[in-house]
C-alpha positions in Angstrom: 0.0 0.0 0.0 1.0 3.6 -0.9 1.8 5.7 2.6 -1.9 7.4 0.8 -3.6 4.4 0.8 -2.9 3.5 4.3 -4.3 7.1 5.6 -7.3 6.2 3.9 -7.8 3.6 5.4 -7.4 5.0 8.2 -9.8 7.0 7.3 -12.8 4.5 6.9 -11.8 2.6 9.9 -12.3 5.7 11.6 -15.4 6.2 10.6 -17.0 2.9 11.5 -15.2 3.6 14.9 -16.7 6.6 15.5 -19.8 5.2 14.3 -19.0 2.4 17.1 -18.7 5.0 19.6 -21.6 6.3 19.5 -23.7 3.4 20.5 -21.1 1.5 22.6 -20.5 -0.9 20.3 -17.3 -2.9 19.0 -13.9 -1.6 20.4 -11.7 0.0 18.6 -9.1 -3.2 18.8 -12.2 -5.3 17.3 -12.8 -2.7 14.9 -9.2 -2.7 13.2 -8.9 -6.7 13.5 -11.7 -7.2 11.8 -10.5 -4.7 8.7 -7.2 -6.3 8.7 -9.0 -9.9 8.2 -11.3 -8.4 5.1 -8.2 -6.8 3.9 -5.5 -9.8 3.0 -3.9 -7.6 0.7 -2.6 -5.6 3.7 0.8 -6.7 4.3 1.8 -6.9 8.0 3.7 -3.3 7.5 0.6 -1.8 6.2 -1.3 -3.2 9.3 0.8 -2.0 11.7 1.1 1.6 10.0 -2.9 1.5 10.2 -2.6 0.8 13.2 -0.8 3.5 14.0 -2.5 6.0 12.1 -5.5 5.2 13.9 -4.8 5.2 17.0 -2.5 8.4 16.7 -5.8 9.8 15.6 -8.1 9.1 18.3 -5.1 10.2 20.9 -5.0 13.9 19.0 -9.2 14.1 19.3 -10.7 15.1 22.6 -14.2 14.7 21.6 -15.8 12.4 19.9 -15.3 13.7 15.6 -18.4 14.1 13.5 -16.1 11.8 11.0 -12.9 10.2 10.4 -11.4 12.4 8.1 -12.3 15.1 10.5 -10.1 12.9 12.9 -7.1 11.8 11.0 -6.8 16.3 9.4 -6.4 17.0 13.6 -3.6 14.5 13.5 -2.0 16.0 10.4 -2.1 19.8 12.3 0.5 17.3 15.0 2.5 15.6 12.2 2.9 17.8 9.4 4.2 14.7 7.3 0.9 13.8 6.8 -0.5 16.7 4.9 1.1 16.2 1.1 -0.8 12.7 1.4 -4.1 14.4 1.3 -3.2 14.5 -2.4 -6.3 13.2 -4.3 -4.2 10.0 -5.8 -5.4 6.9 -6.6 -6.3 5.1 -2.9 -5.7 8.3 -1.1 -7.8 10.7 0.5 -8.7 13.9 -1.3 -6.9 17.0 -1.3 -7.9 19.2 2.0 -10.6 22.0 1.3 -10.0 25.7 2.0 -13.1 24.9 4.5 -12.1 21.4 6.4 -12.2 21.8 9.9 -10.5 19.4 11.4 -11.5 17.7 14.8 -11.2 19.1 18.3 -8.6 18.4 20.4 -8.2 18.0 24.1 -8.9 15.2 26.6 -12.4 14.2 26.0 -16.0 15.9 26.2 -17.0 18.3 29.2 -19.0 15.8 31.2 -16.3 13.4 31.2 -13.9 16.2 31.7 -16.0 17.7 35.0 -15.8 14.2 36.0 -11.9 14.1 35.9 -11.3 17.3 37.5 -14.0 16.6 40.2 -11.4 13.6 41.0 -8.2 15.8 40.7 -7.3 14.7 37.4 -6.6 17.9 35.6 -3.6 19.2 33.5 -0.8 16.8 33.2 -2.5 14.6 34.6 -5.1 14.5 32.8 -3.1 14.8 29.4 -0.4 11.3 30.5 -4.0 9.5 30.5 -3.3 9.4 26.6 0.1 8.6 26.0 1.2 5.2 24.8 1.9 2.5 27.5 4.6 0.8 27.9 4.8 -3.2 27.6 5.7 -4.7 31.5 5.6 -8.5 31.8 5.9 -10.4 35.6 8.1 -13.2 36.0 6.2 -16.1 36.8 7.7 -17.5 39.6 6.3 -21.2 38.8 8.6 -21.1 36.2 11.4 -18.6 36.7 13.1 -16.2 38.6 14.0 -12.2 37.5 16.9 -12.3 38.9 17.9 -15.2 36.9 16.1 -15.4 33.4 17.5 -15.1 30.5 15.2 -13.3 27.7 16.0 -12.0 23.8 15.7 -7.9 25.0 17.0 -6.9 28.1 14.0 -5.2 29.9 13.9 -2.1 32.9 13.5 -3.5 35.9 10.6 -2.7 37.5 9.8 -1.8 41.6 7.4 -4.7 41.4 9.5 -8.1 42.6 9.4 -9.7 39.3 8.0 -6.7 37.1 10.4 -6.2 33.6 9.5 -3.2 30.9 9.6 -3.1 27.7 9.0 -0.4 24.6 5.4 -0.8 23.3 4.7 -3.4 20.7 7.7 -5.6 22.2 6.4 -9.2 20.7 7.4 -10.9 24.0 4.5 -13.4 22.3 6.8 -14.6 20.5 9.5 -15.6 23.0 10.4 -19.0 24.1 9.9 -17.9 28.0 6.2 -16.7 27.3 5.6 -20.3 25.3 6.6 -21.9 28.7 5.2 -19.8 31.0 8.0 -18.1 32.5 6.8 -14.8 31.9 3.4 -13.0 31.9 2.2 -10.1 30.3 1.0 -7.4 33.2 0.7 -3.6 33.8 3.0 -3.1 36.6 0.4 -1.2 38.5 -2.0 -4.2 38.4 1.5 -6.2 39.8 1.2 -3.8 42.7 -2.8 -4.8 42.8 -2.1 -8.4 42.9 0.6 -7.2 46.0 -1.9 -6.0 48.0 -4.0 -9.1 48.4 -0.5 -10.7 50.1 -2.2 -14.1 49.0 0.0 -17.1 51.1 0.9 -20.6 50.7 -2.4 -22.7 51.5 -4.9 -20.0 52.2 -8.2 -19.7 50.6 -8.6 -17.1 48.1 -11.3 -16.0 45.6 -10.8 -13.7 43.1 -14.4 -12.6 42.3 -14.0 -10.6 38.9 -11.8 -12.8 37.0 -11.8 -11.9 33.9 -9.6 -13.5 31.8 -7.2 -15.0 35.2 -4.2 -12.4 34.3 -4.5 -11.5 38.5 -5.4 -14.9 39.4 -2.2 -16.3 37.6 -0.3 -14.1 39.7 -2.3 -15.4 43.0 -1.2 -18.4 42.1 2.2 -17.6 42.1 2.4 -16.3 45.2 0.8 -19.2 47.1 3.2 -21.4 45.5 0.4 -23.9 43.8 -0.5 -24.3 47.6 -4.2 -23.7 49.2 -7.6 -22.5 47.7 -7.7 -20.5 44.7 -11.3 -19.5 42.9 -11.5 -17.9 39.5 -14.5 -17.0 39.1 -16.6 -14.7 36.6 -20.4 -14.4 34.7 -18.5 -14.1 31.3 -18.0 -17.6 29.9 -16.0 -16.6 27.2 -13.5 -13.9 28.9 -13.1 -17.2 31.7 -12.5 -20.0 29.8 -9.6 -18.4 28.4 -7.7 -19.2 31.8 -7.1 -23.0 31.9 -5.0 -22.9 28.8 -3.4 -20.1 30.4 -3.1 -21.5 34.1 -1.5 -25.0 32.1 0.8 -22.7 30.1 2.0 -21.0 33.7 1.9 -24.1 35.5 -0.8 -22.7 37.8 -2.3 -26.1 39.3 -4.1 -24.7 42.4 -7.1 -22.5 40.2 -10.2 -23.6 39.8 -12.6 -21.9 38.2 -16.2 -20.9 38.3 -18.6 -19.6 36.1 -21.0 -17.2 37.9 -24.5 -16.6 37.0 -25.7 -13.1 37.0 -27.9 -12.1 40.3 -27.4 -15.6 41.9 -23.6 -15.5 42.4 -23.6 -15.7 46.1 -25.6 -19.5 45.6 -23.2 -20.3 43.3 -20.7 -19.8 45.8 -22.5 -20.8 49.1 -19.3 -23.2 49.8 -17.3 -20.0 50.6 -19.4 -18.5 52.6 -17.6 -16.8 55.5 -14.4 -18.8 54.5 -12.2 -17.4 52.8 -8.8 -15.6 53.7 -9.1 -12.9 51.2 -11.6 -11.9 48.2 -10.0 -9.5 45.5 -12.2 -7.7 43.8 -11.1 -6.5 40.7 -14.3 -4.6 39.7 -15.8 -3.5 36.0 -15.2 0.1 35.9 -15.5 2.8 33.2 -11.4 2.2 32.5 -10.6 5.7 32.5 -7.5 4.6 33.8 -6.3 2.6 30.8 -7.2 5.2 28.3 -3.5 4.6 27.1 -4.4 1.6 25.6 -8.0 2.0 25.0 -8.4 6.1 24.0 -11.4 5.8 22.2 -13.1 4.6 25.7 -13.6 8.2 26.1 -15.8 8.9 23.2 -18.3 5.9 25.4 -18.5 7.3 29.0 -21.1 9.0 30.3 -22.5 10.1 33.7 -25.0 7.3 33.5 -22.1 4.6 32.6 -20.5 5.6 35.9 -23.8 5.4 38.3 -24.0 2.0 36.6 -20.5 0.7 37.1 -20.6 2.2 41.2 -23.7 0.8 41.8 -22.5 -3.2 40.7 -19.2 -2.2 42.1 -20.8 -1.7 45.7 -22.7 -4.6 45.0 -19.8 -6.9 44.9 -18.2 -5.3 47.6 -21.4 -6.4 49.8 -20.9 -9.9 48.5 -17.0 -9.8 49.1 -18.2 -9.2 52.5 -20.1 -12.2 52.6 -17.3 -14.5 51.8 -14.5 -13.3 54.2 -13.9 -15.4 57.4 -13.7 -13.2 60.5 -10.3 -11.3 60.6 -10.2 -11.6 56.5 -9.6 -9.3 53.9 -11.0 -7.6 50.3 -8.8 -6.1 48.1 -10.6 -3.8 46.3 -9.3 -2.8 43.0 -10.3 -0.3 39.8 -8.7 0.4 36.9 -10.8 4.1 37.2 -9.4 7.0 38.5 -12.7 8.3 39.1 -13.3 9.4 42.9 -16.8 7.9 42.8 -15.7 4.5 41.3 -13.2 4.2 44.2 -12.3 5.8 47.2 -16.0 6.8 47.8 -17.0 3.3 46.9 -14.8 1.8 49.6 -16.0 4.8 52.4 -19.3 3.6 51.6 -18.8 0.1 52.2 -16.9 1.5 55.8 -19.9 2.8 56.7 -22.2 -0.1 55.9 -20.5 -2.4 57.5 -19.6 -1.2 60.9 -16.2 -2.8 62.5 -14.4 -3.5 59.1 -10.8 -1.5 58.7 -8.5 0.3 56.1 -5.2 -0.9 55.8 -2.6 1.3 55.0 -0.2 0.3 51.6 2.9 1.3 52.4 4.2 0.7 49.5 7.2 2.4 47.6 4.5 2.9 44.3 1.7 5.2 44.0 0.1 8.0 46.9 -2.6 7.4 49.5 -6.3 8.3 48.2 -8.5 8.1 50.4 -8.5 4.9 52.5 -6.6 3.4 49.5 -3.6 4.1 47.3 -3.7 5.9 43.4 -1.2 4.6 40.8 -1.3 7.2 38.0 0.0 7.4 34.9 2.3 10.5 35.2 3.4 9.9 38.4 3.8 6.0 38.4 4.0 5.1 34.7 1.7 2.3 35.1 -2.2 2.2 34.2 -4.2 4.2 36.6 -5.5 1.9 39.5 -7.5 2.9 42.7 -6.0 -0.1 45.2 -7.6 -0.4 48.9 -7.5 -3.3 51.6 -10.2 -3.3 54.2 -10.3 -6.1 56.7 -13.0 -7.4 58.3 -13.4 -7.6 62.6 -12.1 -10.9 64.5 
């Protein structure tokens, strides 16, 4: 493809992403994997200057653009090399009018913006919410030790015990170590996360939200293959991508649960009042991994964050349920939104009368509230609101 023909593509993958947008539909991720899968001609270059294109786009645009053209002219007014390929040849887009606007920059819209500033996220802050992550990997130590692995790139070592980094798009896929489990792909700051649960050697843990099992494989690490450890999650799909990954990591102490919606708490009636800790790694609007996901700001809306602290207080209540006396929840979001996280957790304080803060003390991130906040300009990892609350003896 002509460096023409890849801006308009661009283009058009824009526009169905904006479309996306809109009505919170496909990611942008989705969006561009399923172009590259109707577009075989695409060589892997072309892909990955698409995908570069794109997402350079959406990073220059604070709100959301009325198209994608709009979108990729505000990312020529940052990268003047991009102008002379609005030049009306075969493939490419056409020349620029004397009358194109192009789109807005910024952060995002004003509600989401009054929402970021009402949390102290303003200014630099604000703006590092948007730059490109960073590639961090743990060591799994199943398999392998930091301090002794041997891998292709030699990575920054990380505060995190067995955190490495390395540039973005790093294929550490590809390695041998990743075929055999030694090593794990995993923001540093959700390292830290996986630190505060303190999980030990033959206690009973339950990590509610699973997901996928990138925190539970860590879990499982630090209690040595030895104890109770429940992965468990209502989305089938997103959770039955773990065994392969557990048998990959050598992770023999998770089992897995799939939770039904609204009846969770039957589902897991064996743990009632049993277990050591309960991480819960709650859905959130993700405004702290807008480095990876930008266009997430074009979907949030007040509404979406009543929603997500309403179910987020919800499993905090059924967190609660689970602990043994003396236990703990580890209460986790990927939001930097106050009311996502440290006023969910001072809400749950005073519902449940006799239940404690812990302090972090960690080396990473500043106290917020009764918790800790890992940002991305100060701490260079995702932005995570972490807090520990234990319940009475």
């Amino acid at each position: 493809m002509t460096p023409a023909a890849r801006v308009q593509a661009s283009i058009e993958i824009l526009d169905t992403i904006i479309d996306k947008a809109r009505i919170k539909g496909a990611p942008a991720d989705r969006i561009i994997a399923d172009w590259a899968r109707s577009n075989r001609y695409a060589g892997s270059k072309d892909r990955r200057a698409i995908r570069e294109l794109v997402y350079g786009a959406i990073r220059a645009c604070g709100p959301i653009p009325d198209t994608g053209r709009a979108a990729m002219l505000r990312l020529a007014e940052i990268d003047a090399e991009l102008k002379p390929l609005f030049d009306g040849s075969q493939y490419g887009p056409p020349a620029i009018g004397d009358r194109e606007v192009p789109a807005k920059g910024g952060i995002a819209h004003s509600v989401v913006n009054k929402l970021l500033a009402a949390s102290d996220i303003v200014g630099t802050e604000a703006g590092a919410l948007l730059d490109r992550a960073p590639l961090d990997i743990r060591v799994n130590t199943l398999r392998a030790d930091r301090g002794t692995l041997e891998l292709p790139e030699q990575g920054e070592e990380l505060l995190a015990p067995q955190g490495l980094r390395f540039p973005s798009g790093t294929q550490v896929e590809q390695w041998q170590a990743f075929r055999e489990g030694q090593i794990e792909v995993q923001d540093h700051g959700s390292q830290w996360a996986c630190s505060a649960v303190d999980a030990k050697p033959g206690e009973t843990v339950i990590d509610l939200c699973a997901g996928a099992g990138g925190k539970t494989l860590s879990l499982a690490a630090a209690m040595d293959n030895c104890g109770t450890l429940i992965a468990s999650d209502t989305d089938k799909r997103r959770l039955g991508n773990l065994p392969p990954r557990a048998e990959r990591a050598g992770a023999g102490v998770i089992e897995t649960i799939l939770l039904d919606p609204g009846k969770e708490l039957e589902i897991l009636a064996d743990f009632r009042g049993k277990a050591d800790a309960v991480l819960v790694d709650a859905p959130c609007s993700g405004v702290g991994t807008w480095r990876r996901n930008p266009e997430a700001r074009w979907r949030l809306d007040k509404a979406a964050v009543t929603e997500f602290s309403l179910l987020q207080s919800r499993l905090l209540g059924m967190a609660a349920q689970l602990v043994k006396p003396g236990g703990r929840i580890i209460y986790v979001t990927c939001s930097l939104l106050d009311e996502e996280g440290s006023s969910r957790i001072d809400a749950f304080l005073t519902a449940h009368p006799g239940w404690q803060a812990d302090a972090l003390d960690w080396p990473i991130g500043r106290p917020h509230g009764k918790g800790r906040r890992l940002t991305p300009f100060h701490d260079g990892t995702d932005g995570f609101f972490i807090a520990r609350v234990t319940s009475p003896a």
